[in-house]
C-alpha positions as CSV (number, residue, x, y, z in Angstrom):
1,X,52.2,207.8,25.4
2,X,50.3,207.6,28.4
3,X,47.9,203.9,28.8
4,X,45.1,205.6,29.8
5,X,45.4,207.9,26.7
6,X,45.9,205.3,24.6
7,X,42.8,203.5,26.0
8,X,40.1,206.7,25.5
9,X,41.2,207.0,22.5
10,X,40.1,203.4,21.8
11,X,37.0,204.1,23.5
12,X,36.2,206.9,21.7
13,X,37.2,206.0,18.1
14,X,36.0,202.7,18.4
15,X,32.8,202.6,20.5
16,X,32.1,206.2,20.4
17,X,30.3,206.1,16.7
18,X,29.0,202.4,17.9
19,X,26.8,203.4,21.4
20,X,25.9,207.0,19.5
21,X,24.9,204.9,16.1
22,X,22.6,202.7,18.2
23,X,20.9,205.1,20.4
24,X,20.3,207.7,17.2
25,X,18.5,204.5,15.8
26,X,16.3,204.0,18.3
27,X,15.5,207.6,18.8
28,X,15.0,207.7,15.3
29,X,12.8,204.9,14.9
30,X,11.0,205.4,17.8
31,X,10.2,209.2,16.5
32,X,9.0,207.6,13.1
33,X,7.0,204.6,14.5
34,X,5.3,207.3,16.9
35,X,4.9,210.2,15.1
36,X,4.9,209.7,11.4
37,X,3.2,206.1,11.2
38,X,1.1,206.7,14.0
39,X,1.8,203.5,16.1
40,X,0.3,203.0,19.4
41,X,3.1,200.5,20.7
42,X,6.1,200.8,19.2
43,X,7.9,198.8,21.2
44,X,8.9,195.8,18.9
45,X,9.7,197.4,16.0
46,X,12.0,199.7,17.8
47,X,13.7,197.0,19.9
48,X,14.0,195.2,15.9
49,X,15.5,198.2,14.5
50,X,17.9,198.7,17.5
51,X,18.9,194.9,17.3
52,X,20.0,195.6,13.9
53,X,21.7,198.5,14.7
54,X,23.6,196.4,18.0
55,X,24.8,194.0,14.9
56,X,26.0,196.8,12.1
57,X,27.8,198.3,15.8
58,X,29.5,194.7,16.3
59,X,30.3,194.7,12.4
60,X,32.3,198.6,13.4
61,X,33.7,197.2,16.4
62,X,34.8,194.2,14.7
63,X,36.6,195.9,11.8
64,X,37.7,199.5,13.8
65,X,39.3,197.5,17.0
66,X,42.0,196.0,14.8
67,X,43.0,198.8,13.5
68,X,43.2,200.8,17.3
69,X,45.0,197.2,18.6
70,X,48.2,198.1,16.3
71,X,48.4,201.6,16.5
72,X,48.0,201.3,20.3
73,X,50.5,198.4,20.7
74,X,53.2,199.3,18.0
75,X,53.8,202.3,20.5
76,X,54.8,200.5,23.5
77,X,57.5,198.2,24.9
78,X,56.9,194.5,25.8
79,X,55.9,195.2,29.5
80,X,53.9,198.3,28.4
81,X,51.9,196.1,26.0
82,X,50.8,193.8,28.5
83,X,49.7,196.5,30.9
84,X,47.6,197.7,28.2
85,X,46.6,194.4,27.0
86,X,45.1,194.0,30.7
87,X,43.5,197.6,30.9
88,X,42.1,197.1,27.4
89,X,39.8,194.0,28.4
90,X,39.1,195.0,31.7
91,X,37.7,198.4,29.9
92,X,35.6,196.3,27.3
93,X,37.9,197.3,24.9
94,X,38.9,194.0,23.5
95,X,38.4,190.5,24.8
96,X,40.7,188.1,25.9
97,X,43.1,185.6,24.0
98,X,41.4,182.4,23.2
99,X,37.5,184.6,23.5
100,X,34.7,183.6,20.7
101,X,34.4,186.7,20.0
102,X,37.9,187.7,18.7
103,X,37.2,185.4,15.7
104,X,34.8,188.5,14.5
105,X,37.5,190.7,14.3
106,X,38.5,191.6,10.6
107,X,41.7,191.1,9.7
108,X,42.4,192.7,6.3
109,X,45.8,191.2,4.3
110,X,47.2,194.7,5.1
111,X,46.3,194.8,8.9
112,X,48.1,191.1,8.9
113,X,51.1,192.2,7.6
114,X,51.3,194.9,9.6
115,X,50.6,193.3,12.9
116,X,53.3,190.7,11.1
117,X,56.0,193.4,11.4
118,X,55.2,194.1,15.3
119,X,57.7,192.8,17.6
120,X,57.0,189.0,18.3
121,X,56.9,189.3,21.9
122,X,53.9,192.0,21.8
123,X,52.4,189.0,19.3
124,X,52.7,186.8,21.9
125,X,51.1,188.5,24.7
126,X,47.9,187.7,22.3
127,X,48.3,184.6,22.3
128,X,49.5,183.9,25.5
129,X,48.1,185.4,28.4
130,X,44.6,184.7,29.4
C-alpha cells in the first residue's frame, strides 16, 4: 500500500470526526447562545463549549490513533515503517518517540498484544528514533 494512502487514511479516520466534532460544536453552540437564549456576546460560552469539545477530540485522537498506528504499520516492511513513522509526525499524525503527549494514547490489553505480535524491529523504530 501506497504511504501517502496509508497516511489520509489516518487523517481522515482519525482527525476527520475530531476537526468536524469541534467545529459542529461551536456552530451549534453559537446558534443556541444567539438565537434561542438570546445572548448578546456569546463569545465565552462558545469558546467554553469548544474547549470541551478540543478535549473529548484529544480523548478520540487518543484512543483512534492506536488503533490506525497498527493497522498502518503491520502492513509495511522495516524500512517502509520508518518512512511512515517520519511522514506520520511531520503530518500531525502522531508525535514523536519520547513526546508527552504519547502517554495519552489508550492502549487497550488487546491493542498491546497486538502491537506485541508486530515485528520487533517496527517496535523499535518507536522507541528509537527521535
Amino acid at each position: 500500500m501506497n504511504l501517502n494512502s496509508i497516511i489520509n487514511k489516518g487523517l481522515l479516520e482519525v482527525y476527520g470526526p475530531l476537526v468536524s466534532f469541534v467545529v459542529l460544536c461551536g456552530f451549534i453552540s453559537n446558534w443556541i447562545v444567539k438565537d434561542i437564549l438570546k445572548y448578546d456576546s456569546p463569545d465565552i460560552i462558545v469558546a467554553i463549549i469548544v474547549i470541551i469539545a478540543v478535549m473529548l477530540g484529544w480523548l478520540w485522537w487518543s484512543y483512534k490513533i492506536v488503533k490506525w498506528k497498527f493497522w498502518a504499520f503491520s502492513q509495511l516492511d522495516y524500512e517502509e515503517s520508518e518512512e511512515l513513522y517520519i511522514k506520520s509526525i511531520e503530518v500531525g499524525l502522531i508525535w514523536p518517540t519520547g513526546n508527552i503527549f504519547n502517554k495519552t494514547e489508550i492502549w487497550t490489553k488487546s491493542d498491546k498484544e497486538k502491537w506485541s505480535n508486530l515485528s520487533q524491529e517496527i517496535q523499535f523504530i518507536f522507541k528509537t528514533i527521535e
